[in-house]
C-alpha positions in Angstrom: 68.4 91.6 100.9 67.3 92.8 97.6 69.5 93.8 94.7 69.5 97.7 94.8 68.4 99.8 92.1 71.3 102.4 90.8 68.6 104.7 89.2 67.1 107.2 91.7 67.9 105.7 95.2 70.2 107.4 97.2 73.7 105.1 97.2 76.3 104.6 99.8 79.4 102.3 100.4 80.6 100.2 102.9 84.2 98.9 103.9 84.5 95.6 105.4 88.4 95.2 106.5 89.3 92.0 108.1 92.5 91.5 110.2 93.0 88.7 112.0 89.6 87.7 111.6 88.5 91.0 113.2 86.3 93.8 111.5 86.8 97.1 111.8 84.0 98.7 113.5 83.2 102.1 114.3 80.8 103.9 116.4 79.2 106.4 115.3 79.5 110.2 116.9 76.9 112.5 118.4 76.8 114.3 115.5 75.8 112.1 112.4 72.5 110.6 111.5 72.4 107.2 114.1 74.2 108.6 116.6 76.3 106.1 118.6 75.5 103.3 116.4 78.0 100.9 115.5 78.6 100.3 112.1 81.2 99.3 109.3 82.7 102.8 107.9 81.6 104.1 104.9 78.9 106.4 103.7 77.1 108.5 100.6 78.5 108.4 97.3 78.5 111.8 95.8 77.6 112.4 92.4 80.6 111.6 89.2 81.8 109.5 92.0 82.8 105.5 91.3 81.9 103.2 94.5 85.6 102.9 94.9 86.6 106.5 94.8 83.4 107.3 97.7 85.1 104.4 99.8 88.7 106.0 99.7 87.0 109.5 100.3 84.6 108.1 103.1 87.3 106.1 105.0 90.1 109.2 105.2 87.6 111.3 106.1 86.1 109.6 109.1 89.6 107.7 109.7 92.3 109.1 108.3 94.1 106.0 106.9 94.4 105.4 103.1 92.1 102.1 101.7 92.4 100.0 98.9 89.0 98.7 97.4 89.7 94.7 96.4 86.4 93.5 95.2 82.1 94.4 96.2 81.0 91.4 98.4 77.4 92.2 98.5 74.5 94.7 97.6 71.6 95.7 99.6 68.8 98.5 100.0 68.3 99.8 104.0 65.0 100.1 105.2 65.4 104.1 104.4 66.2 103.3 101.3 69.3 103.5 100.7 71.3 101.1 98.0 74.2 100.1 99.8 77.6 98.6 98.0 79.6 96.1 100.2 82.8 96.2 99.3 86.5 94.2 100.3 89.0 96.8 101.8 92.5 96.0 102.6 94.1 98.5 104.9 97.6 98.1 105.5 99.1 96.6 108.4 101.1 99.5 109.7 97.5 101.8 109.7 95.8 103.0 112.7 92.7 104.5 112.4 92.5 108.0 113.7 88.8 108.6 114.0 87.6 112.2 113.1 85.8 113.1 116.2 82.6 114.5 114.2 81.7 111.7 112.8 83.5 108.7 114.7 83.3 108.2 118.3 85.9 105.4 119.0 86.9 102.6 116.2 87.0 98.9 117.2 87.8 95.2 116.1 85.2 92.8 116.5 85.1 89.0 115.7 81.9 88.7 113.5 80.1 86.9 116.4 80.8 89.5 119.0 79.9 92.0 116.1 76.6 90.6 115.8 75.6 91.1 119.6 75.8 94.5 120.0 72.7 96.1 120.6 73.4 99.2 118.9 74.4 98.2 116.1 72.6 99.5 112.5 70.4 96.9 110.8 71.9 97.1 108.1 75.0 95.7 109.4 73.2 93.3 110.8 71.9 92.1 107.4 75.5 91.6 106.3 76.4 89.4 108.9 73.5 87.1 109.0 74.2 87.0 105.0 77.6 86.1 106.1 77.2 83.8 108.9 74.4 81.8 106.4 77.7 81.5 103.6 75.8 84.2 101.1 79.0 86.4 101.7 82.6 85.2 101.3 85.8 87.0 103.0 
């Protein structure tokens, strides 16, 4: 994917938390834009915000669990446009997610491999894990 441009796009930010070699997944609810999708968490940075503030922000709200940013693996633009920052998270061990029902349906953990199969899953995601499973994205 292309480097995205910061001036004018509309910019959003992902977590990628790995435990155990798992990802943390969510699906999507009823109620968001791609409903039912599966997706890392994350969403739209609002304005005066840093990447790393949005991702705290976006994960509590859709999961209620406190994230640290470590470092951005990856940048990309969606096909609607969209420059998307891919960033590190660690989330403690002792967290469980507790999706907020109106805008996560159920939360999962998913190898890379058995992300990468789901047929619902947003193409942007997608993206990032054939940019990972080619090497351009480290853990």
């Amino acid at each position: 994917m292309s480097e995205p441009s910061r001036s004018g796009a509309r910019q959003g930010t992902v977590a990628v938390v790995v435990r155990d070699g798992r990802l943390l997944v969510i699906r999507r609810s009823q109620q968001v834009v791609a409903p039912r999708k599966f997706c890392f968490p994350g969403g739209g940075i609002e304005p005066g915000e840093s990447e790393e503030i949005a991702l705290v922000r976006e994960i509590w709200e859709e999961l209620r669990v406190p994230v640290r940013p470590v470092r951005t693996l990856w940048r990309s633009v969606t096909p609607w446009h969209i420059a998307l920052s891919w960033w590190l998270c660690d989330l403690g061990a002792e967290a469980v997610p507790d999706p907020n029902p109106l805008e996560v349906e159920s939360v999962h953990w998913f190898a890379p491999t058995e992300m990468a199969q789901l047929a619902d899953l947003l193409e942007s995601n997608r993206h990032f894990l054939d940019a990972l499973a080619s090497g351009e994205i480290r853990l």
